[in-house]
C-alpha positions as CSV (number, residue, x, y, z in Angstrom):
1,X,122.4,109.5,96.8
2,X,119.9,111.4,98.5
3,X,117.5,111.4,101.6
4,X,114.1,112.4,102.5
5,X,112.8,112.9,106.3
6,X,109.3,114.4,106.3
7,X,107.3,113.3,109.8
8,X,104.9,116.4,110.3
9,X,106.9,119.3,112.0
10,X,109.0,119.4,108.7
11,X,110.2,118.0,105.8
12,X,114.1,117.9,104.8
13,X,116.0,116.4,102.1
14,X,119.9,115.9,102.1
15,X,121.5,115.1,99.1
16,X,125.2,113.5,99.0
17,X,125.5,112.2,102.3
18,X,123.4,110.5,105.4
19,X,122.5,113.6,108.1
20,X,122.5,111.4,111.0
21,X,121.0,113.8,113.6
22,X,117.8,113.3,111.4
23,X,117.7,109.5,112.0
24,X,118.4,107.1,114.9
25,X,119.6,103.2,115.3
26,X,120.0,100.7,112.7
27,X,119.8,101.3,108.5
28,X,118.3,98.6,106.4
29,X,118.1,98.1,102.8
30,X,116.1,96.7,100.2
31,X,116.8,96.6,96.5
32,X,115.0,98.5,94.1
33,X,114.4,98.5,90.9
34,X,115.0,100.6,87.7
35,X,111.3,100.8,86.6
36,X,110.9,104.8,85.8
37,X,110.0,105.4,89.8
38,X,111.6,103.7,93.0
39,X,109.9,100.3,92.8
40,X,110.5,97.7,96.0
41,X,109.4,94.4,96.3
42,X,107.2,94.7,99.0
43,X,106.3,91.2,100.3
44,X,104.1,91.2,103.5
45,X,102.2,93.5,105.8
46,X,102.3,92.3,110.1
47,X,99.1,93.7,111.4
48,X,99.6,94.2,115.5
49,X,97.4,95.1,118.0
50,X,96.8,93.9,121.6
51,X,93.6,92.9,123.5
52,X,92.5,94.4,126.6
53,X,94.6,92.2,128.7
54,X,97.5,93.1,126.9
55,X,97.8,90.1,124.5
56,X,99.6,90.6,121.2
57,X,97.8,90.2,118.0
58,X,99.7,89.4,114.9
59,X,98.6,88.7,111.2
60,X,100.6,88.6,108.3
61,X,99.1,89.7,105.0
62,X,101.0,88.4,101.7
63,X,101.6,91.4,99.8
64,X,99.4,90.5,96.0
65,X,100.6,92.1,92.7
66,X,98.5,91.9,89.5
67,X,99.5,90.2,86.2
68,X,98.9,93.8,84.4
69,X,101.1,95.5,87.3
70,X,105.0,96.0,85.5
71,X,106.2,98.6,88.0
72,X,105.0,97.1,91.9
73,X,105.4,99.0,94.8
74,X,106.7,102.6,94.7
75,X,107.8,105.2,97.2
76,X,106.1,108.5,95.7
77,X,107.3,111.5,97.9
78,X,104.3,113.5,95.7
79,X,101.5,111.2,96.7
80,X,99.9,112.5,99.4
81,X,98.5,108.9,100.3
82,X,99.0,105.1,101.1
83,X,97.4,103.4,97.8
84,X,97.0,99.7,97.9
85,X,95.5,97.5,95.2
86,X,92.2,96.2,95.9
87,X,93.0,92.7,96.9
88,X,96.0,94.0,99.6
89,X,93.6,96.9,100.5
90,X,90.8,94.4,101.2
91,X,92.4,92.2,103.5
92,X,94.5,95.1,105.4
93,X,91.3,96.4,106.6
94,X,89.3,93.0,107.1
95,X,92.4,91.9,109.5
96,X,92.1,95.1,111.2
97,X,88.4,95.1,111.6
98,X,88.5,91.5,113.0
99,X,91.5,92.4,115.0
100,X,89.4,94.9,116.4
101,X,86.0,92.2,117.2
102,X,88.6,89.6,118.5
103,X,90.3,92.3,120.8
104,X,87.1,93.5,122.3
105,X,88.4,97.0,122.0
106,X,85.4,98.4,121.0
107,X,87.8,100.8,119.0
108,X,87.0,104.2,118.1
109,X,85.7,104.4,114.3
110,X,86.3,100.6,113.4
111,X,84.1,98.3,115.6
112,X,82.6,100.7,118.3
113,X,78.5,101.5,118.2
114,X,79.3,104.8,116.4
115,X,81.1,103.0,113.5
116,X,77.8,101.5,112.9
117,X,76.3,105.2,112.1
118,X,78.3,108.1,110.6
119,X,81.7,107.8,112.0
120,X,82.9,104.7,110.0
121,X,86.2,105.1,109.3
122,X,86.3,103.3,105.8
123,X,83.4,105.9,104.6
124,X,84.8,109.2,105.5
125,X,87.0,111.2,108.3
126,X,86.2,110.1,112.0
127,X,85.7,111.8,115.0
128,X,88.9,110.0,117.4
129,X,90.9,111.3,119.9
130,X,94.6,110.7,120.1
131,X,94.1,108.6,123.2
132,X,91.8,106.7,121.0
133,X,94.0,106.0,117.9
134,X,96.6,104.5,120.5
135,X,94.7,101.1,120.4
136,X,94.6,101.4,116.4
137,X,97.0,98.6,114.9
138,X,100.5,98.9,113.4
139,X,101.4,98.2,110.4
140,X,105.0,96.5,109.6
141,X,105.8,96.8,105.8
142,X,108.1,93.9,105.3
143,X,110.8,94.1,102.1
144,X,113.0,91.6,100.4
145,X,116.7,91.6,102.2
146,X,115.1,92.2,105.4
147,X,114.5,95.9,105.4
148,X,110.9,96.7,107.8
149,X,108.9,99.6,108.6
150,X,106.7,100.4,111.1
151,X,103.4,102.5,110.3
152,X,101.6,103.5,113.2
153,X,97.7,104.8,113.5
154,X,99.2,108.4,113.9
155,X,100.9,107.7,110.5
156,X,98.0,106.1,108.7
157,X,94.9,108.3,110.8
158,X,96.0,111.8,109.0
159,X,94.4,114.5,110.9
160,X,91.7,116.8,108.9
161,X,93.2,119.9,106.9
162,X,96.8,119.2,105.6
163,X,98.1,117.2,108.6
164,X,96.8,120.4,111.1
165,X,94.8,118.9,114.0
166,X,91.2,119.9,113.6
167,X,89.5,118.7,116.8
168,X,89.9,115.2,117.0
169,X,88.8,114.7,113.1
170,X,91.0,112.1,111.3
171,X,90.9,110.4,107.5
172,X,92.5,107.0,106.6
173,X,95.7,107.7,104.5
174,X,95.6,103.9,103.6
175,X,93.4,104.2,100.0
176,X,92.4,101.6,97.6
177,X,93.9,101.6,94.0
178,X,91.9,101.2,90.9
179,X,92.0,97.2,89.6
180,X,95.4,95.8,88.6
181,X,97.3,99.0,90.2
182,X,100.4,99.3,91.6
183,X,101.0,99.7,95.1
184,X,102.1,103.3,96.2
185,X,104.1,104.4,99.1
186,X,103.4,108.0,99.6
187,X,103.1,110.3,102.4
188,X,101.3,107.9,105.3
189,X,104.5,105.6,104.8
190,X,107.5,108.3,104.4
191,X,106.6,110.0,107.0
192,X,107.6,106.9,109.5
193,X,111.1,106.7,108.1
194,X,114.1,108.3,107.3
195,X,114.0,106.9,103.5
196,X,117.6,106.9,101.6
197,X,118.1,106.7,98.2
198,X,120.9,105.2,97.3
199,X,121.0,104.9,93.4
200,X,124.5,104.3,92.7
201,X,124.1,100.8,95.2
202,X,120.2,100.7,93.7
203,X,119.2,99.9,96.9
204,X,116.5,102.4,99.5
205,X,117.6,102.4,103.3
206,X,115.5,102.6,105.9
207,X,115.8,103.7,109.4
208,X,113.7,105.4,112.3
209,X,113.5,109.1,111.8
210,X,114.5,111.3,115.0
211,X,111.2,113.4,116.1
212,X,113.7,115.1,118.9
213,X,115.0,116.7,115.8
214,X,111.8,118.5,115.8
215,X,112.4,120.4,119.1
């Protein structure tokens, strides 16, 4: 059994036992299978943002997995982003994009009158403030036996130059995988969880890391 906690101010891992100053509330696991990595069976993705009078949007993606894909969705503590195959990728960001028009939100990057020019945020880093990404949607990673995890924009928005803030200039982490890939959890999802491995229950817990830790 082991753990990893890694949300930006520093990385940990614990090995033989849960460090619960690192995480707060609730655990919840999924199962995982023995596939040469940590594979999950991811099975949908809740897209949720609100409109400008505060009215929740919610779409739920169903998670899709290629014929040629053996090994599904992974957690990869060495990839340093959120790879999704094309077809998950694809509708991810059309959600969010029409999430966006619906909302009138005119958000930063995604459906405002500069995303129309050079600061897209599917072609390249954008220039968006913190106060900005705030109307960004979650993203709730939903896993068989009822395990969830929340990815917010300042998960997914990874600021310019190795996660250092470099004036307001942020990349998607969430990148799309070659044709009949595999999906692949790696540092835009860790980082919003306390992830536990538990091998000897083959089973990966869950829970909200602590960021007070950090202080």
């Amino acid at each position: 059994m082991f753990f990893f906690y890694n949300i930006g101010c520093l990385g940990w891992l614990t090995i033989g036992e849960i460090d619960e100053k690192l995480a707060k509330g609730n655990i919840y696991y999924t199962p995982y299978a023995e596939t040469g990595f940590y594979s999950v069976n991811l099975i949908t993705i809740d897209v949720i943002s609100y409109t400008n009078t505060t009215q929740m949007q919610k779409d739920t993606i169903q998670v899709y997995r290629s014929s040629t894909d053996t090994i599904g969705p992974i957690l990869d503590t060495g990839s340093s982003g959120l790879y999704l195959d094309p077809t998950t990728y694809n509708a991810v960001t059309s959600t969010i994009i029409n999430q966006c028009f619906s909302s009138n939100g005119n958000w930063t990057g995604i459906c405002d009158s500069s995303s129309y020019s050079n600061n897209n945020w599917l072609k390249g880093c954008i220039q968006v403030s913190l106060e900005e990404l705030f109307y960004y949607p979650e993203l709730i990673f939903n896993f068989s036996g009822g395990a969830s995890v929340s990815v917010t924009p300042f998960h997914y928005m990874v600021p310019f130059g190795d996660y250092t803030i470099t004036e307001d200039l942020y990349c998607l982490g969430i990148l799309e995988g070659p044709s009949g890939s595999n999906i692949n959890l790696g540092d835009p999802f860790l980082r919003s969880t306390y992830t536990i491995f538990d091998l000897q229950n083959q089973r990966i817990g869950f829970a909200t890391p602590n960021p007070l830790y950090c202080s």
